[in-house]
BALUMLO-803897 format. One line per field, with one value per atom (N, C-alpha, C, CB): x, y, z; residue in one letter. Coordinates in steps of 0.2 Angstrom, whole numbers, plus 5000, padded with zeros to 4 digits. Glycine has a CB too. Example, Ala and Ser with C-alpha at 12.3 -4.5 7.8 and 13.67 -1.06 7.14 Angstrom:
u (5066;5062;5066;5057;5064;5068;5064;5070) .
v (4972;4978;4984;4978;4989;4995;5000;4997) .
w (5039;5039;5039;5045;5035;5036;5039;5029) .
resn (A;A;A;A;S;S;S;S) .
This chain:
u (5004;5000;5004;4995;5001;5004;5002;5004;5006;5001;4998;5006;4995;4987;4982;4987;4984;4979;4975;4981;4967;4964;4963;4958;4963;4963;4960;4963;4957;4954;4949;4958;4944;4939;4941;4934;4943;4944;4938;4951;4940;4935;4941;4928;4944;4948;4943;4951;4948;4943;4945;4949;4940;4941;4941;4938;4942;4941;4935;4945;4934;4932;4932;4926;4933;4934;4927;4939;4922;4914;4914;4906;4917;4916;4921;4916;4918;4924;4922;4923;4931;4930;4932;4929;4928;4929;4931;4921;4934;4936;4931;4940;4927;4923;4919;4917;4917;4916;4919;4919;4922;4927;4927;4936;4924;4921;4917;4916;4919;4916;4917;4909;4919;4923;4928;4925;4931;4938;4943;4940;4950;4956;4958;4961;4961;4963;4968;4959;4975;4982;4981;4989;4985;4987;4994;4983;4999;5004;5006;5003;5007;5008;5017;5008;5017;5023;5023;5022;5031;5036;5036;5047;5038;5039;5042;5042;5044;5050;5055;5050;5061;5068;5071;5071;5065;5067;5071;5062;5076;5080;5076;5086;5077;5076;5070;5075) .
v (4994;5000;5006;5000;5011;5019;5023;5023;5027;5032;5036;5037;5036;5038;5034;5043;5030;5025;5023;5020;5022;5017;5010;5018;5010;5004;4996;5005;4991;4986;4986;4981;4983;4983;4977;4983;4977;4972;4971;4974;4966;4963;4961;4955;4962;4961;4957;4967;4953;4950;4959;4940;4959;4964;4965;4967;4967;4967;4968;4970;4965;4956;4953;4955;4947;4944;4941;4938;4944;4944;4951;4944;4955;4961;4962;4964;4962;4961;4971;4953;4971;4977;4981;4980;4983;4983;4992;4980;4989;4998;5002;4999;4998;5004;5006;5001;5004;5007;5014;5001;5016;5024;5026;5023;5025;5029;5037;5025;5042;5048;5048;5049;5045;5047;5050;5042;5044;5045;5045;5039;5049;5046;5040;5050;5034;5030;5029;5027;5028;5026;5018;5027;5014;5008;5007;5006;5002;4999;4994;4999;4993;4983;4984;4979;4978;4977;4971;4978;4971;4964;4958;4968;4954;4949;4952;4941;4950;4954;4950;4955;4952;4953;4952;4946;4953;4954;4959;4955;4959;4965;4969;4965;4976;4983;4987;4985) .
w (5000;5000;5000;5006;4995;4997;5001;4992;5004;5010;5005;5016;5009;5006;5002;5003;5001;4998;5002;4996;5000;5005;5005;5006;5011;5013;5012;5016;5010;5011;5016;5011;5016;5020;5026;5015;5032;5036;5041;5040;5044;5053;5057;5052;5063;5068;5072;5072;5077;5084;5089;5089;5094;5098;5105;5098;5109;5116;5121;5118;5124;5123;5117;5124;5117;5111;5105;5113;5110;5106;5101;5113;5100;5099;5093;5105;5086;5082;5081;5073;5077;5073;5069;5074;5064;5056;5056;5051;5049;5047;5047;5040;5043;5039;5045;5033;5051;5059;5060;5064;5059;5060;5053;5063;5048;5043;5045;5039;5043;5047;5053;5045;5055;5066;5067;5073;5063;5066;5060;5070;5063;5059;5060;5059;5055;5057;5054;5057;5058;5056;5055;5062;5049;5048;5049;5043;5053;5056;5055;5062;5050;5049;5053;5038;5057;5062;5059;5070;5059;5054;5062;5051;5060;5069;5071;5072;5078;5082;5081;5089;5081;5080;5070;5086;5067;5059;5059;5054;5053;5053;5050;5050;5048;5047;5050;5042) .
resn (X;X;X;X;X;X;X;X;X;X;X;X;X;X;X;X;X;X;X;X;X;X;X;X;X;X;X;X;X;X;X;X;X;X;X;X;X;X;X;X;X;X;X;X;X;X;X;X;X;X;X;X;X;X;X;X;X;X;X;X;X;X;X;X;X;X;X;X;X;X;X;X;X;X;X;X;X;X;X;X;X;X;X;X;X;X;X;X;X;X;X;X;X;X;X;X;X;X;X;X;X;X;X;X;X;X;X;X;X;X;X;X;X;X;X;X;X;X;X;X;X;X;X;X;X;X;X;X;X;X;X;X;X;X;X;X;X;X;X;X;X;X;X;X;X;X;X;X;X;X;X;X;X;X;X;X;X;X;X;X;X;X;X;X;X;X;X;X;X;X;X;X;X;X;X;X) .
C-alpha cells in the first residue's frame, strides 16, 4: 500500500473477544492510522 491510499475493507477479533471490529466502523469518526509490524527481532 501507498500512503494515502485506502485501505481494504477488514474485521479484527476485539476486546472482549465477542466484539469484532471493522474499518469501515470509523468511517466519518475517526482518523485511522494503519501499522503493519514485521515479527520481532526481523531485521530493518
Amino acid at each position: 500500500m501507498d500512503v494515502g491510499s485506502v485501505a481494504p475493507a477488514f474485521t479484527l477479533k476485539g476486546t472482549p473477544p465477542d466484539e469484532d471490529v471493522t474499518l469501515s466502523s470509523f468511517r466519518g469518526k475517526k482518523n485511522v492510522v494503519l501499522v503493519f509490524y514485521p515479527m520481532n527481532n526481523t531485521p530493518g
